[in-house]
C-alpha positions as CSV (number, residue, x, y, z in Angstrom):
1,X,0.0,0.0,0.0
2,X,2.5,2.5,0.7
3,X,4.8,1.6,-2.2
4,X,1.6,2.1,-4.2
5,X,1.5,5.5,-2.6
6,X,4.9,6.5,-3.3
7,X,5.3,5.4,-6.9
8,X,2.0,7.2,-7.9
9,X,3.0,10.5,-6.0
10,X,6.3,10.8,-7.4
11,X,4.6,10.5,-11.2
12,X,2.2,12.8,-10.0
13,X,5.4,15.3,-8.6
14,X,7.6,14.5,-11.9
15,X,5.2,14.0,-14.9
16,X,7.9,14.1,-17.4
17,X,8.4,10.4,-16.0
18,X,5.2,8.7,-17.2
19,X,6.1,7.2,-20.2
20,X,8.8,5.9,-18.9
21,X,6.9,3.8,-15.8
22,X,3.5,3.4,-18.2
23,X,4.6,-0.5,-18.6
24,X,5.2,-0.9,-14.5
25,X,2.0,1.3,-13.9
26,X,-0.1,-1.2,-15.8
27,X,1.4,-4.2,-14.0
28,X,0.7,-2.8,-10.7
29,X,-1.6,-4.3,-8.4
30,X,-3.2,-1.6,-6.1
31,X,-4.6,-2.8,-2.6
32,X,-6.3,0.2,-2.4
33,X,-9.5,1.5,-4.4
34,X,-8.4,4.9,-4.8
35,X,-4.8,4.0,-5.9
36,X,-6.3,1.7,-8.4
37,X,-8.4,4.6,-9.8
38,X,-5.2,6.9,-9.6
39,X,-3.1,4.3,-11.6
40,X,-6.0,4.2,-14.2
41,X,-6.1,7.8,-14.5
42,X,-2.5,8.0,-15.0
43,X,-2.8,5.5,-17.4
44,X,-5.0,7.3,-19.4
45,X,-3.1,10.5,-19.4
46,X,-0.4,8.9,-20.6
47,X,-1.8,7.7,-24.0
48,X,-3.3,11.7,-24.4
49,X,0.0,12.9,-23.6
50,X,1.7,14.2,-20.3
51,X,-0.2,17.3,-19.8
52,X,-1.1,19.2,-16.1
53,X,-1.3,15.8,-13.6
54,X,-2.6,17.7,-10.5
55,X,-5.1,19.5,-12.1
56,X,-6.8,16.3,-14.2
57,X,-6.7,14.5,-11.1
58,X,-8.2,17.0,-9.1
59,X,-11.0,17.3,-11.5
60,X,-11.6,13.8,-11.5
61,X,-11.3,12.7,-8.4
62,X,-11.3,16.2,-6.4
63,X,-8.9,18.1,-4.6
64,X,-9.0,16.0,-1.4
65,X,-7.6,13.1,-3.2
66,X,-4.1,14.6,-4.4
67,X,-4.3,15.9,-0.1
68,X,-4.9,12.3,1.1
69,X,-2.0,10.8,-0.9
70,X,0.5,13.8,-0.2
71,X,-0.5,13.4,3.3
72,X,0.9,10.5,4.2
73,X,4.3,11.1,6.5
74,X,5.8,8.6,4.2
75,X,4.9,9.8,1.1
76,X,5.7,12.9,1.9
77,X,9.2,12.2,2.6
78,X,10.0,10.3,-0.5
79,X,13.0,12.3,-2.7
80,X,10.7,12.7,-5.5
81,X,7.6,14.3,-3.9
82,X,10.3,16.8,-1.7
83,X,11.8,17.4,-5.1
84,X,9.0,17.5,-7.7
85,X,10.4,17.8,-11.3
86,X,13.7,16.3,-10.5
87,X,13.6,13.3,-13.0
88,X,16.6,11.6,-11.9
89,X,15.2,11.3,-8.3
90,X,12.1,10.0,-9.6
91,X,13.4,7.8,-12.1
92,X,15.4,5.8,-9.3
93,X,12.6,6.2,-6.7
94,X,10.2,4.8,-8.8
95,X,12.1,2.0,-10.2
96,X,13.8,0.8,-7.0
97,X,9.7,0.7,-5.2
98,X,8.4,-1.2,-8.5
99,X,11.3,-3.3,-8.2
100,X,10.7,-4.2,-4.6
101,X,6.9,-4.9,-5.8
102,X,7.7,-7.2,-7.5
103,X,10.3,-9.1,-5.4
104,X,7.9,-9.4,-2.8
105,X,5.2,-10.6,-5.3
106,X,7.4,-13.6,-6.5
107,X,8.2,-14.2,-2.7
108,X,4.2,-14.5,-2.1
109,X,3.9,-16.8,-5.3
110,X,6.4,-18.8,-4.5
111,X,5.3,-19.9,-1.0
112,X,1.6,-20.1,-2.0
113,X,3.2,-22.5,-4.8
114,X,5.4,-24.4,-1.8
115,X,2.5,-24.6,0.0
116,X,0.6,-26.3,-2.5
117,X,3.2,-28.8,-2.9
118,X,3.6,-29.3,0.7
119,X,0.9,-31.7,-0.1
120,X,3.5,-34.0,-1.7
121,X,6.3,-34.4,0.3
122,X,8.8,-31.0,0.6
123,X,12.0,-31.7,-1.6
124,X,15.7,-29.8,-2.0
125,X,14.2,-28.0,-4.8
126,X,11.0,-26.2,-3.0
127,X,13.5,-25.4,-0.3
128,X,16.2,-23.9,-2.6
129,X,13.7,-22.2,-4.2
130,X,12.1,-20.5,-1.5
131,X,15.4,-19.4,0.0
132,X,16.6,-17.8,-3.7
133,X,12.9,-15.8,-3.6
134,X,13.5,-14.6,0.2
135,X,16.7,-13.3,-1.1
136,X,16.1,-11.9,-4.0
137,X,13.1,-10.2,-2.1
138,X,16.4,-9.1,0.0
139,X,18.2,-7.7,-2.3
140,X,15.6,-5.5,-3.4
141,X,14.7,-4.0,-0.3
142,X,18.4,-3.2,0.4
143,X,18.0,0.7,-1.1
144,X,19.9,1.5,-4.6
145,X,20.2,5.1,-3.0
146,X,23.0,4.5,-0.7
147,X,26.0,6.2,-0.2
148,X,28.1,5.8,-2.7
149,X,30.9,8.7,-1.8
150,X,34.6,8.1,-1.2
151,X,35.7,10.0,2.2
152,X,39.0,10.4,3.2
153,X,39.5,11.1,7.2
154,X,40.3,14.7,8.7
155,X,42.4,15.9,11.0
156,X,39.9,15.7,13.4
157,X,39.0,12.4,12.8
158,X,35.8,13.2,10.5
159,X,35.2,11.6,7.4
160,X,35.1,14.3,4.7
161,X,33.5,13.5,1.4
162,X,36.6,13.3,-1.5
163,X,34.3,15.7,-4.1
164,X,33.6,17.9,-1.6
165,X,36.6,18.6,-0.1
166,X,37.9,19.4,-3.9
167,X,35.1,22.0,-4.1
168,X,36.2,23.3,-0.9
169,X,40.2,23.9,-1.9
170,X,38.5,25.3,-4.7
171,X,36.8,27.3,-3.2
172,X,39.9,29.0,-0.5
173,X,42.0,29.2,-3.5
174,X,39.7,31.6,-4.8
175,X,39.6,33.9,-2.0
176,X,42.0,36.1,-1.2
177,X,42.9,37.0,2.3
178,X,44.5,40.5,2.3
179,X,42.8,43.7,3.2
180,X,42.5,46.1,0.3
181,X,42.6,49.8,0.6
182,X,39.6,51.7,0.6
C-alpha cells in the first residue's frame, strides 16, 4: 500500500516520468480502491499525452484526493515528492519501489506455490527455491540510494566527502585573504 502510494506520488510530482513507468503502472496491483483509480487515470493520461497531472486529477477525483495521498508522513518524505520535477530522483525512486513490488510478489507466489506442494512431500528443490525468492526479495529491499561517496579522514578524525573537499580547496583558492585599501 505504501509503495503504491509513493510510486503514484512521485509520477504525480515529476510527470515528465510517465512514459517511462506506463509499462510498470499497468502491472501494478493496487490494494487500495483509490490508488487503483489513480493508476488508471495516469494510465489514461499517458496515452493523451503528459499534460497538467494535478489539475486532471483534481477534476476527476477532487482536490482531497491529491491531499490524502500527499499526506501521508511517508509519502511525503519520499526524494521525489520533496523534489517534484527532479527526473533523476524519480526515475530511481520509482524503479527501485516497482522493483521491490515485485520481489515481494514472486516471494508471495512462491510460498503459496510451496504450500501447495507441501501436499507432496517438501524436496531440495521447493526449499532452494524458497530461499533464492527470500533473497532476491532481499536484495531488493536493500535501497539503490546509498551512499556511494569516497571519504577520506580529517584531522579531526571526520570523514570528509573526496568531491567535496575538492570543491572546498577550490573554493579557498579563490579567495583572497589580504585587506585592500579603501
Amino acid at each position: 500500500h505504501m509503495r503504491e502510494a509513493v510510486i503514484l506520488a512521485s509520477i504525480v510530482a515529476t510527470p515528465s516520468v510517465l512514459d517511462e513507468f506506463e509499462a510498470g503502472l499497468e502491472d501494478l496491483v493496487c490494494d487500495h480502491q483509490d490508488h487503483a483509480f489513480l493508476r488508471d487515470l495516469l494510465l489514461r493520461q499517458a496515452q493523451r499525452g503528459v499534460g497538467d497531472l494535478q489539475s486532471v486529477i483534481e477534476d476527476a477525483m477532487g482536490p482531497e484526493a491529491l491531499d490524502f495521498l500527499l499526506g501521508n508522513p511517508h509519502v511525503r518524505l519520499a526524494p521525489p515528492v520533496r523534489r517534484p520535477g527532479d527526473v533523476e530522483v524519480a526515475r530511481l525512486t520509482i524503479s527501485e519501489e516497482l522493483r521491490k513490488l515485485s520481489a515481494v510478489e514472486g516471494l508471495t507466489a512462491e510460498i503459496a506455490e510451496a504450500e501447495e506442494s507441501l501436499n507432496d512431500l517438501p524436496d531440495e528443490a521447493t526449499t532452494w527455491r524458497l530461499s533464492q525468492a527470500a533473497q532476491e526479495r532481499d536484495l531488493a529491499i536493500r535501497s539503490l540510494q546509498e551512499d556511494s561517496a569516497e571519504y577520506e579522514v580529517g584531522d579531526n578524525g571526520a570523514p570528509i566527502d573526496k568531491d567535496e573537499r575538492a570543491a572546498l580547496d577550490a573554493l579557498m583558492e579563490k579567495i583572497s585573504f589580504t585587506k585592500r585599501k579603501s
